[in-house]
C-alpha positions in Angstrom: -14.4 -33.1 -13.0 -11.3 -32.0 -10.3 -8.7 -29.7 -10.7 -5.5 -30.6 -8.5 -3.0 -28.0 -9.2 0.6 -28.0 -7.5 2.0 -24.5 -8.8 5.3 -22.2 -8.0 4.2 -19.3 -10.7 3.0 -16.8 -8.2 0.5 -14.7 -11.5 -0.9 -18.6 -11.9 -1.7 -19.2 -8.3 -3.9 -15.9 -8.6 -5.5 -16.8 -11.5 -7.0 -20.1 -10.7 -8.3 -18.5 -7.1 -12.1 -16.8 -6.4 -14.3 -15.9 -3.8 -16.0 -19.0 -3.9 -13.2 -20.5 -2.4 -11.3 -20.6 0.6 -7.8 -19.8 0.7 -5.1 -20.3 3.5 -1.0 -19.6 3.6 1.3 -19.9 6.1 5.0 -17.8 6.2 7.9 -19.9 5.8 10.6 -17.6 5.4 11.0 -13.8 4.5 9.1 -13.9 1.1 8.3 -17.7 1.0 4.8 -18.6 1.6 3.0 -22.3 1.1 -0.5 -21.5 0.5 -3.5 -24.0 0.3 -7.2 -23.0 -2.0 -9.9 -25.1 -2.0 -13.2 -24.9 -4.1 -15.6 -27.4 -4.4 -13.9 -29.1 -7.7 -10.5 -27.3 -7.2 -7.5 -27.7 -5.3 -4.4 -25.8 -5.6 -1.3 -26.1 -3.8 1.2 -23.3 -3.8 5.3 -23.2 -2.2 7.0 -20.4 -3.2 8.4 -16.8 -3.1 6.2 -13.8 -3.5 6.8 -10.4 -4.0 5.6 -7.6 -1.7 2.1 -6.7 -3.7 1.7 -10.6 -4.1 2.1 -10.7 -0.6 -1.0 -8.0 0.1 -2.7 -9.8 -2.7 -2.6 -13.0 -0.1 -3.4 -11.4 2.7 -6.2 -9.7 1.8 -7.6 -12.5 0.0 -6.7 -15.3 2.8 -6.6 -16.8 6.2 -3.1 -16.6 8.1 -2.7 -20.2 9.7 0.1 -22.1 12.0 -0.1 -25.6 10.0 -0.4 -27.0 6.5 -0.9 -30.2 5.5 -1.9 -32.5 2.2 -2.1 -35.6 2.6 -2.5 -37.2 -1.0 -3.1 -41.4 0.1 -6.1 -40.0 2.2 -7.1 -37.0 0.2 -7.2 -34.6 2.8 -6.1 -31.1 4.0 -5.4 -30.4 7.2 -5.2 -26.6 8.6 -4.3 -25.3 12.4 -4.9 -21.7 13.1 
């Protein structure tokens, strides 16, 4: 079985994430982040606002990159750094 997950609630995207994983975000604005996990089974795909602790959550958690991007037809993710 997948999971594909595309998700704004900020408490969700948090929930579904573990170490096993690898998680990468890129700033868009101020507060807005989009933010890419991937697990073996598990994909979830995150545009949104976050709060200031959310945002420490992240970084702690993740890997800063330049680029972002899903492409569904080819199922593929694609990240610069």
């Amino acid at each position: 079985m997948k999971l594909e997950c595309r998700v704004r609630d900020p408490e969700l995207l948090f929930s579904l994430t573990h170490e096993l994983g690898t998680l990468f975000f890129r700033r868009i604005g101020k507060s807005q982040f989009e933010v890419v996990y991937f697990a073996r089974n598990k994909f979830i795909y995150f545009k949104g606002e976050l709060n200031e602790e959310q945002q420490k959550r992240l970084e702690s958690m993740g890997f800063e990159v330049n680029k972002i991007e899903v492409d569904d037809i080819k199922e593929l993710i694609k990240v610069e750094q």
